[in-house]
SEBAFI-83615 format. One record per residue (C-alpha): residue number from 1; residue in three letters; z, x, y. Coordinates in Angstrom, 3 decimals, always signed. Layout:
<site><num>NUM</num><residu>Ala</residu><z>Z</z><x>X</x><y>Y</y></site>
...
This chain:
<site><num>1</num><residu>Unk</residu><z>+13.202</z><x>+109.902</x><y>-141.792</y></site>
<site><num>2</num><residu>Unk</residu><z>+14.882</z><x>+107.153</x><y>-139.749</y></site>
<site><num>3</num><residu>Unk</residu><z>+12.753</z><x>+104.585</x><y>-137.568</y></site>
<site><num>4</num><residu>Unk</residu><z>+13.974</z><x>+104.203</x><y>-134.277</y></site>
<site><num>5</num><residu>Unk</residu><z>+14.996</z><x>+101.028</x><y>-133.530</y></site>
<site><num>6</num><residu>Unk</residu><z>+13.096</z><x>+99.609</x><y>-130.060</y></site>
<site><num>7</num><residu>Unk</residu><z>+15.111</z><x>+96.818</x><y>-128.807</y></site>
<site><num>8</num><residu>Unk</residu><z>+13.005</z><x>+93.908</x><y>-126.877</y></site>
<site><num>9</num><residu>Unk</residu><z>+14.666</z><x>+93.619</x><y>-123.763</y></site>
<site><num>10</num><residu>Unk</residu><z>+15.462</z><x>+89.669</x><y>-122.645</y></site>
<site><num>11</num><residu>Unk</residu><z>+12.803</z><x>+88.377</x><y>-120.622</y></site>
<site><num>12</num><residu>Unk</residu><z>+13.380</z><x>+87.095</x><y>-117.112</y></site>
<site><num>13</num><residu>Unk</residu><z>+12.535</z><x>+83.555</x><y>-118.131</y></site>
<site><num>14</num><residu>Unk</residu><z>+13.925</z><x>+80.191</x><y>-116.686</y></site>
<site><num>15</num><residu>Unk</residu><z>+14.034</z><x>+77.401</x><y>-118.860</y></site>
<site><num>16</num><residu>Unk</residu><z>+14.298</z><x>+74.026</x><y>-116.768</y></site>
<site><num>17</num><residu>Unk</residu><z>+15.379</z><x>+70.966</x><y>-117.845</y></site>
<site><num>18</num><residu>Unk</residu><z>+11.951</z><x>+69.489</x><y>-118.513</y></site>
<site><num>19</num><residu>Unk</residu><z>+10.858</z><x>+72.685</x><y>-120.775</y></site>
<site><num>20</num><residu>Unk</residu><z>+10.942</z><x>+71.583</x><y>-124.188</y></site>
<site><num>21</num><residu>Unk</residu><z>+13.251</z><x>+73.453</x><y>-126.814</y></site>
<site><num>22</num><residu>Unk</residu><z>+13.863</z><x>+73.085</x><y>-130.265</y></site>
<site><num>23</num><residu>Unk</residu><z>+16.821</z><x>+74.108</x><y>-132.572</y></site>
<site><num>24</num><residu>Unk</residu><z>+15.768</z><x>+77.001</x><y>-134.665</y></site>
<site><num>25</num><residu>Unk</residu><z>+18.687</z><x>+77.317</x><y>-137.057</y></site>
<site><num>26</num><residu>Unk</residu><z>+22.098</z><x>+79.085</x><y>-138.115</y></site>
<site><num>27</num><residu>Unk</residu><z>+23.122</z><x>+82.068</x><y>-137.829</y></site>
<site><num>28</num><residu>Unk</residu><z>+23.822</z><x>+83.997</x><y>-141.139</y></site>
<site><num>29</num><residu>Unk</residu><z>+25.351</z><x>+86.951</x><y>-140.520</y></site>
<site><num>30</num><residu>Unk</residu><z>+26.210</z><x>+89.184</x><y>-137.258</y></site>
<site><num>31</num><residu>Unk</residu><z>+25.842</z><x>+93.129</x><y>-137.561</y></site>
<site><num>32</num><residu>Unk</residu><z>+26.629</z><x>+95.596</x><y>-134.472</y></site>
<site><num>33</num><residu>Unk</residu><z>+23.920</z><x>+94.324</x><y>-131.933</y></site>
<site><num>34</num><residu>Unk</residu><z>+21.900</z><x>+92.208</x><y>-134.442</y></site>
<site><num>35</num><residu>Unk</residu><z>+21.822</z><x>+88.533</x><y>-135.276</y></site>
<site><num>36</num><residu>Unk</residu><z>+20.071</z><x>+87.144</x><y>-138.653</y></site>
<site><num>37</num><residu>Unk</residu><z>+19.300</z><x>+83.188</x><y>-137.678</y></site>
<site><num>38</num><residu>Unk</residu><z>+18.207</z><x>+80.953</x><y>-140.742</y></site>
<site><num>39</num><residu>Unk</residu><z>+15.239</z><x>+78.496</x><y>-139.886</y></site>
<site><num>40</num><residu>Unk</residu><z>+15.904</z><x>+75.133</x><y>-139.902</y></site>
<site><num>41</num><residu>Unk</residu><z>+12.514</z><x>+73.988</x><y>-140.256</y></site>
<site><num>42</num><residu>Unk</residu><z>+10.069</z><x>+75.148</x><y>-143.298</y></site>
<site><num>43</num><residu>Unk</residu><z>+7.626</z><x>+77.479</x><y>-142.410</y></site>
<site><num>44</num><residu>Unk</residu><z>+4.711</z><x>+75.304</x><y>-143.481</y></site>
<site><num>45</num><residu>Unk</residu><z>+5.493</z><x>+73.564</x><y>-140.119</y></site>
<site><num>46</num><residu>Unk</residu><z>+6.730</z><x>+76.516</x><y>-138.041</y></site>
<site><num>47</num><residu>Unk</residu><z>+7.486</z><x>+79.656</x><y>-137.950</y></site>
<site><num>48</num><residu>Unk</residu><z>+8.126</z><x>+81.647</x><y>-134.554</y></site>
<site><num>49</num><residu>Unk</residu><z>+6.481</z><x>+84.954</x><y>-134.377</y></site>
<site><num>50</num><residu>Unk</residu><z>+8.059</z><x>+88.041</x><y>-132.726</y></site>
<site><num>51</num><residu>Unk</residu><z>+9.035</z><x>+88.319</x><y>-128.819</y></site>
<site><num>52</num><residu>Unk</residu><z>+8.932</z><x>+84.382</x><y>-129.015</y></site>
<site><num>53</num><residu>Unk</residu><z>+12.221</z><x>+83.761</x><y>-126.047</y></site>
<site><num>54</num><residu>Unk</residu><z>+15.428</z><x>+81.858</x><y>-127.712</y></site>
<site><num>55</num><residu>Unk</residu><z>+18.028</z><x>+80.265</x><y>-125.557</y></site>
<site><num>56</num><residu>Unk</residu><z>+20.829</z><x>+78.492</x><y>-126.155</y></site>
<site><num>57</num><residu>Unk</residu><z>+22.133</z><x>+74.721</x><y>-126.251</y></site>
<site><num>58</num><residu>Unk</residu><z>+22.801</z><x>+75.291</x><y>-121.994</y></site>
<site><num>59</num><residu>Unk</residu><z>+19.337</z><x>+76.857</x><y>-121.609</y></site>
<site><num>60</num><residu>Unk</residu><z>+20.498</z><x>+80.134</x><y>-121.290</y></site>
<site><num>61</num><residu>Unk</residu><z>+17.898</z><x>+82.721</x><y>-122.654</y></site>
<site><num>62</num><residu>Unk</residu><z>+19.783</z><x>+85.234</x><y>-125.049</y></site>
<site><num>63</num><residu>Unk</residu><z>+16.816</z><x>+87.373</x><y>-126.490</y></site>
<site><num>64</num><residu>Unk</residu><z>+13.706</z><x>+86.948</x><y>-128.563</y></site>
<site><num>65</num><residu>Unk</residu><z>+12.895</z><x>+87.333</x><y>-132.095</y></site>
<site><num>66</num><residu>Unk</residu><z>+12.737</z><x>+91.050</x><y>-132.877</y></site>
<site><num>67</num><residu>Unk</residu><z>+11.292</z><x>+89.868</x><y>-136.702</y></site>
<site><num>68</num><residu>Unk</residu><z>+10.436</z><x>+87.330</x><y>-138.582</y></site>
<site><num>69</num><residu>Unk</residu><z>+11.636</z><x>+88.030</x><y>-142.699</y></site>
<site><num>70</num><residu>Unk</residu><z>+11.957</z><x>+86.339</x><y>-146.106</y></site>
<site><num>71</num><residu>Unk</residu><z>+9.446</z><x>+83.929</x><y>-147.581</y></site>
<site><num>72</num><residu>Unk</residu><z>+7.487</z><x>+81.302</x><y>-145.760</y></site>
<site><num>73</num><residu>Unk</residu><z>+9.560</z><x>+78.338</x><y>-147.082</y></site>
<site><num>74</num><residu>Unk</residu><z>+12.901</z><x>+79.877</x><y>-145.597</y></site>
<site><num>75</num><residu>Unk</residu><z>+11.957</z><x>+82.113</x><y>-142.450</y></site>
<site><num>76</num><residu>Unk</residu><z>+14.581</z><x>+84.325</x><y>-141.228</y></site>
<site><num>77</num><residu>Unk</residu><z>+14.839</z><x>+85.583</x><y>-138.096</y></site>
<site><num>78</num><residu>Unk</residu><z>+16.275</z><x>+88.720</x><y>-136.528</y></site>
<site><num>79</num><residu>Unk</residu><z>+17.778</z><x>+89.072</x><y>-132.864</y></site>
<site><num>80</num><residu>Unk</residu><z>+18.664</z><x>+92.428</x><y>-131.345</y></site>
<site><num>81</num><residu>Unk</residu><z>+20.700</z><x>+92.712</x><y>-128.536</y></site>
<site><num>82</num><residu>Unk</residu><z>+21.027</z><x>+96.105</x><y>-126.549</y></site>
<site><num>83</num><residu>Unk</residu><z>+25.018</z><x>+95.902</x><y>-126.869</y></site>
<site><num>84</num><residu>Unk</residu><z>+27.483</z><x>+94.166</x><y>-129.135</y></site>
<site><num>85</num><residu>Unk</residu><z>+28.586</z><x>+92.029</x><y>-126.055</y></site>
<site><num>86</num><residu>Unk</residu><z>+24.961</z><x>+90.241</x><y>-125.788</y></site>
């Protein structure tokens, strides 16, 4: 009775140094090929939905959010990666 996990692949996306980007949080915890990211900001002001594109701090895209979890207040986000090395 297991769901089969689908994996978003990362999209072929170029973020320049005029695109604007905005720290989304900390990561929590790291499992196999997943990442759980704590929001920074409340979710009364944002909260990303799924297949939005993260990068990171050198505007490298590393994946998109494969969920969105916990309460409004204090999103949570979840990242999967096709391999442990992503």
């Amino acid at each position: 009775n297991e769901v089969k996990e689908v994996v978003v692949p990362k999209p072929d996306v170029a973020i320049t140094d005029e695109t604007k980007i905005t720290e989304l949080g900390t990561v929590q915890r790291s499992v196999e090929n997943h990442l759980l990211i704590k929001g920074s900001t409340p979710g009364e002001y944002q909260v990303l939905e799924s297949g939005s594109v993260l990068c990171n701090d050198k505007r490298e895209v590393i994946g998109v959010v494969a969920e969105t979890l916990g309460r409004v207040q204090e999103p949570m986000y979840s990242v999967a990666f096709t391999n442990q090395q992503e």
